[in-house]
N, C-alpha and C positions, 0 to 999 in steps of 0.2 A: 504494500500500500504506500500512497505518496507522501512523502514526509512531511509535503504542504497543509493534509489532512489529517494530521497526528491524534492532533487534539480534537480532532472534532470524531473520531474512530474513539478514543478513550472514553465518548458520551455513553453512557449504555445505550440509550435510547438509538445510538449509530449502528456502532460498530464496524467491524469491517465489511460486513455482511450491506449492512445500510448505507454504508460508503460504494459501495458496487453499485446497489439499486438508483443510487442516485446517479452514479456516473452514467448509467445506459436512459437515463428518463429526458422526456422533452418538455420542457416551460413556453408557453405561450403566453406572451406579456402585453399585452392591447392600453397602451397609451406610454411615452416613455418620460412623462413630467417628473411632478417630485414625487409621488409611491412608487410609478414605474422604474423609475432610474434608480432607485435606492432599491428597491427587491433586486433590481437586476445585479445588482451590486453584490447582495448578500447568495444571490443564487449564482455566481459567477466564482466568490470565493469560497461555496460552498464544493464546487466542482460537479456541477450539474453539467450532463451529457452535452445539450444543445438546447440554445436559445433562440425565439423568433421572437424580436420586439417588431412592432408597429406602433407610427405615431404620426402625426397629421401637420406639427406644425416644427418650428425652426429654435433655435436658440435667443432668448433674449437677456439684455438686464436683469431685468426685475425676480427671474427665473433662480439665479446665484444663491439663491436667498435661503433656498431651500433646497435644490434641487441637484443633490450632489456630487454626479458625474460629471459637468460641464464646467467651464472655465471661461474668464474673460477673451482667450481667444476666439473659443468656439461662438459668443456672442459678437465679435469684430468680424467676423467670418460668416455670421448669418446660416449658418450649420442649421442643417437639418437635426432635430433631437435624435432620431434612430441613426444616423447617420454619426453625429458625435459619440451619442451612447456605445457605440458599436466599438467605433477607434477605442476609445477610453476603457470598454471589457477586452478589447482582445489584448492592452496591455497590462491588465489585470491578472488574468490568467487565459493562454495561449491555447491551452488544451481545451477548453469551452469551444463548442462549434456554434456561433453567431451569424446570425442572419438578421438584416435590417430591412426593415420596408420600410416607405416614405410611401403614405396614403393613408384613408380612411377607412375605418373597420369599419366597411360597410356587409351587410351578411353573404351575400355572395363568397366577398372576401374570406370573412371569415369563416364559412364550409369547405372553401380551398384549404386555408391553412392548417384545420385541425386534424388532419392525416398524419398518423403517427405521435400526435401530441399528447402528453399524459395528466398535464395540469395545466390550465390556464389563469393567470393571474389579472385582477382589476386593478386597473391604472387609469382610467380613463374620466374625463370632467361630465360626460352625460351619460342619462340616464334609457334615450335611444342604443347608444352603443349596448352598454349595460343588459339591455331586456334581447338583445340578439344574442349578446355571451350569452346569457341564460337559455334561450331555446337552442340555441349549438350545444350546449352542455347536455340539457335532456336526448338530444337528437340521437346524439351521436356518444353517449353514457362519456364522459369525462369534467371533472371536478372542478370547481374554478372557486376564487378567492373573493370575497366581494368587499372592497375599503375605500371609506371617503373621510374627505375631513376639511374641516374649516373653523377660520378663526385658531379657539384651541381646544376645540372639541372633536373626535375621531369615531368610527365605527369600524365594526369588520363584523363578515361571518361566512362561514364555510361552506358551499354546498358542493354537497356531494350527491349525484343523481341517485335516486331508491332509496337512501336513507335519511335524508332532510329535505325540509320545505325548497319550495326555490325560490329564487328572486319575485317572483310575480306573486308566489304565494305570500310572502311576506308583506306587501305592498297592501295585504288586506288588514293588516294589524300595526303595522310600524307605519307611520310618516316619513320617507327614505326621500320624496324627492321634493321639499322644501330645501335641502341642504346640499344641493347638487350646483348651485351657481346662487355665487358673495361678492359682496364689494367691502364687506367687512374682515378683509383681511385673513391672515395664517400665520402661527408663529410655527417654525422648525422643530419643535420639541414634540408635537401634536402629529403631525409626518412622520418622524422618528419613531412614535408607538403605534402606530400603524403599518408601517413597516414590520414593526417588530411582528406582530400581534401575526400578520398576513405572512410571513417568511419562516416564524414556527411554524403556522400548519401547513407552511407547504413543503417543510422538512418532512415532517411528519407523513405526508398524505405518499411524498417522494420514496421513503422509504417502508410504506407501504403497512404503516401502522395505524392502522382505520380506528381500533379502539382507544386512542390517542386523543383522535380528532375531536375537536371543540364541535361541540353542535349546539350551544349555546350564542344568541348574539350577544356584542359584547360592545361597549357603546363607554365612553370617558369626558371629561374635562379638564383637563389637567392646570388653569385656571384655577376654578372653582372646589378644585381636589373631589373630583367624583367621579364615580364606575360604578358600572353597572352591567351584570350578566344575566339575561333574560331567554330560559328557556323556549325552544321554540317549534317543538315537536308536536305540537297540539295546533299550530299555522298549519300546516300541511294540508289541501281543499285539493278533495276529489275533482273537484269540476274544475279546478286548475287548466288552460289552453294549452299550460306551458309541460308540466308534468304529471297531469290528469289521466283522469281511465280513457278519455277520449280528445288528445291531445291534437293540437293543429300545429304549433309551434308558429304564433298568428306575429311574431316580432322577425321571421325572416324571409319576408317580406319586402323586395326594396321599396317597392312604392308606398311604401306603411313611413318610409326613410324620409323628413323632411330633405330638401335639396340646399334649400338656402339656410343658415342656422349662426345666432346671435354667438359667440364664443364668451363661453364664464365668465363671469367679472371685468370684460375686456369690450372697451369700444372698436369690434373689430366682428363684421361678419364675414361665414365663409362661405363660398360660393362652389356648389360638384356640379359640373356639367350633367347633362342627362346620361349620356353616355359617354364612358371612360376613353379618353384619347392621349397620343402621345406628341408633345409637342417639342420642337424644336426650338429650343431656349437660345440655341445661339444666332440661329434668323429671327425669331421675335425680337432680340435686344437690337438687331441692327435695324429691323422695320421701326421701333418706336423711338430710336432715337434720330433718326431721321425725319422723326414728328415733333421732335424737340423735348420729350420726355426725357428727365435724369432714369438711365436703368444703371443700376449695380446686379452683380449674380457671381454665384459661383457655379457647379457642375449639376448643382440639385433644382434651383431656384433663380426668379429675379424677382427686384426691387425695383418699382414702378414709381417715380416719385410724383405726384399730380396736386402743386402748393399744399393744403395742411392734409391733406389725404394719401395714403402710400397703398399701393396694391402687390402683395406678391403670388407671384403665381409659380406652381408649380408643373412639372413636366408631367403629368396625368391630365394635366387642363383646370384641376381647382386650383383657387384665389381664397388669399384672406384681404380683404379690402378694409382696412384700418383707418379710423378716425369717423367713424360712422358707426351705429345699432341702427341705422335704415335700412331696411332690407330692401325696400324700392332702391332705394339712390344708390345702394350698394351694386343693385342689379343693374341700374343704369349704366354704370362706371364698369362692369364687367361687360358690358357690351358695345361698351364705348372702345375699350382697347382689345379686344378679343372677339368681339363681332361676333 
């Protein structure tokens, strides 16, 4: 066994046996902000087989904050998050097999992705994403992680398909999606135990100790010095769409998928074409600067500048068009430079 993993083989809960199981298991990480980047982290130096992150959007500022796989370069560089995340684990540890997408976990996508995957991880700021993880989890029987947090309060909880509710079932007893998008802020220490909270069970779930698993939700403040652990074996509803006796799995669905969508806390909506295209970034910067438009880019992206309003668009054809929550103006301006 690798000397890297010494100490985490001397855990009983491991061992060498559960250092194996984890080496051959695949994580699927769907958003790579600050939970996504910090599991990937912890599942990176745990020495987990193979990673696929996916994430939607670029490196910024304000991101440093919390979110901590990136660096002031990767924000000077306008880096794509799964695109930095990626660099940043493969120097982490080399033996991890990483895989990065730049795109939206849109369900399509993600019925692509979960071929061979053994646990998928929540990272993600909405709550659309969120109910497609959830009926790809029933679909297709594999476990995922479910963690938000804001301000300085945090949740998490496990499901695992046949043995717990699922995300949709809960939805009928908890209040989950009031706290999916804040302008009240996030302090680093409330990330950090969600983190935590979401990368033990996904030890646990990796090495394939099911009686282990929390099936408990578990919900904090750390402010206010509060927790809270709330059984939740009694949420589980037959008539469930999602993991019911007569299941449709009614969230994978694209057209169920709004197209145009406000981004959390952030005057910035983003725009999917109807259908996925690939676009040539290095002829678009020389068409729109020939219109007089500042573009900046790197290999993933470019930066449209249009006075207080910035658009960047990505090589699948989606835009974030920043400085705006107009979803008209926002559309107009995507049609403006994108036709």
């Amino acid at each position: 066994m690798d000397e890297r993993y010494s100490r985490q083989v001397l855990f009983p809960g491991i061992g060498k046996e559960g250092q194996e199981k984890i080496s051959k298991k695949h994580v699927l990480i769907i958003g790579a902000g600050a939970l996504g980047s910090g599991s990937a982290e912890v599942l990176a130096r745990s020495g987990v087989g193979k990673m696929t992150i996916i994430d939607r959007d670029y490196v910024e500022a304000s991101n440093l904050q919390r979110q901590q796989l990136y660096t002031e370069e990767d924000v000077a560089e306008k880096l794509p998050k799964a695109a930095a995340a990626e660099k940043r684990l493969r120097a982490i540890n080399s033996d991890v097999e990483i895989r990065a997408i730049i795109g939206d976990a849109t369900p399509d996508l993600l019925e692509e992705l979960v071929a061979g995957v053994d646990l998928m991880m929540d990272a993600t700021d909405n709550f659309e994403t969120r109910m497609a993880m959830n009926d790809v989890s029933q679909k297709y029987n594999i476990p995922w992680i479910y963690g938000a947090c804001v301000g300085s309060y945090g949740m998490s909880f496990s499901i695992i398909p046949g043995k717990t509710p699922c995300l949709n079932c809960l939805l009928r007893s908890i209040p989950l999606q009031g706290l999916t998008c804040d302008t009240g802020g996030i302090i680093s220490p409330a990330v950090q135990m969600v983190i935590a909270h979401q990368t033990a069970e996904a030890l646990k779930i990796l090495v394939e100790d099911y009686d282990a698993a929390r099936t408990s939700f578990v919900s904090f403040d750390l402010w206010r010095n509060e927790y809270t652990s709330l059984k939740m074996s009694k949420a589980k509803f037959a008539g469930c769409l999602s993991c019911g006796e007569e299941r449709t799995y009614p969230y994978l669905d694209y057209e169920n998928m709004t197209k145009t969508t406000v981004l959390c806390g952030r005057d910035t909506v983003q725009i999917r074409p109807a259908a996925a295209s690939e676009i040539s970034l290095e002829r678009l910067a020389g068409q729109l600067s020939s219109l007089g438009y500042v573009v900046k880019g790197n290999p993933y992206l470019l930066s449209v500048e249009m006075g207080e309003e910035r658009m960047v668009i990505f090589q699948d054809g989606r835009a974030l068009v920043h400085g705006t929550k107009d979803l008209t103006h926002a559309k107009s301006i995507y049609q403006r430079i994108l036709g």
